[in-house]
Each structure stands twice: as C-alpha cells, then as structure tokens.
N, C-alpha and C positions, 0 to 999 in steps of 0.2 A: 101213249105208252103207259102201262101201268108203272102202278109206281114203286116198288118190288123191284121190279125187272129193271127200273130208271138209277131203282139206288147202288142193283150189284154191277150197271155199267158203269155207273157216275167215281163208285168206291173200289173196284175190282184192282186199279192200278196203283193203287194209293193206301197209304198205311195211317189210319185215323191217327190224332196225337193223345196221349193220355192225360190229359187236361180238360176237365169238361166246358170251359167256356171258349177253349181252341174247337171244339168240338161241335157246340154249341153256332158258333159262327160259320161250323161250315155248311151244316142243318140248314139253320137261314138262309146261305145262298143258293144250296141245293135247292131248297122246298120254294123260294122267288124263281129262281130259273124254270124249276118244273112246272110252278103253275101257268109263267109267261109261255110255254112252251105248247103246254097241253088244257088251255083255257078250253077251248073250241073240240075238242075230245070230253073234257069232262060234262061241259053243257048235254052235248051229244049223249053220254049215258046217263042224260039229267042228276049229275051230282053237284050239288051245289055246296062247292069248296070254295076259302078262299085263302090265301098265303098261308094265315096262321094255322089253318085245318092240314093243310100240307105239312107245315111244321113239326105240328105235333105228331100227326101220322108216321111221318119220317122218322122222330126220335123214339117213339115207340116199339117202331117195327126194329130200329139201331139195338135199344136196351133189353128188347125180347130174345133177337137174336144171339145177343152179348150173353145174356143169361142163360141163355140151351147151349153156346159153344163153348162159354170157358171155363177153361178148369180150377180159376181160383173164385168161381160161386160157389159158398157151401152146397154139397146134393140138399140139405132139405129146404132148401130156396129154390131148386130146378122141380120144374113137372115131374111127375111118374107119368111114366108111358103105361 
C-alpha cells in the first residue's frame, strides 16, 4: 500500500494530539508498522527504504498537510496556487 493512502486509513479515525512528541511517537509506530507490513511491496518497486525513511516520510507528508489545511498558518507560509 502506499503510503499516503496508509496514513489517511491509519489516521482517519483518530484525532492527532497537540503535543509534538505525542505525535512524534505515533509516527514511529506507524512508519515500524508500515515498513514491517509492506517490506516486500517496496523491494518490489525497488525502493530501498528503511524504518527511519518511513519516518521521516510520514512526518513530512503529516506537516505539509498541516500546513495546506490549517487556518492558524500565517497565508505567507502556505503555497500560492
């Protein structure tokens, strides 16, 4: 499964906490679960990740999103479209 698609079923039911090392912990367990899950997927698209590249990926994609959807980022910290 990509891993996009992993984080909005993993996070869809659940309300992050505003604490970034609550946050921080749940990353971690997501991005170990994901990689144990989809080791044999990623070979397959020859990506050679390992826990912490999941990690980081996952918090990335978390603080990009955070950044496009909420409305206490100043606009001149969001993209222009």
């Amino acid at each position: 499964m990509i891993i996009d698609m992993a984080m909005r079923r993993a996070f869809k039911s659940m309300r992050l906490p505003k604490e970034f090392q609550e946050i921080e912990r749940i990353i971690y367990a997501f991005a170990k679960e994901y990689y144990l899950q989809n080791k044999d997927f990623l070979k397959e698209h020859d990506v050679h990740w390992n826990e912490e590249s999941v990690e980081l990926l996952a918090m990335s994609i978390l603080i990009l999103n955070t950044n496009i959807h909420s409305d206490k980022i100043p606009k001149s910290l969001k993209l222009s479209k």
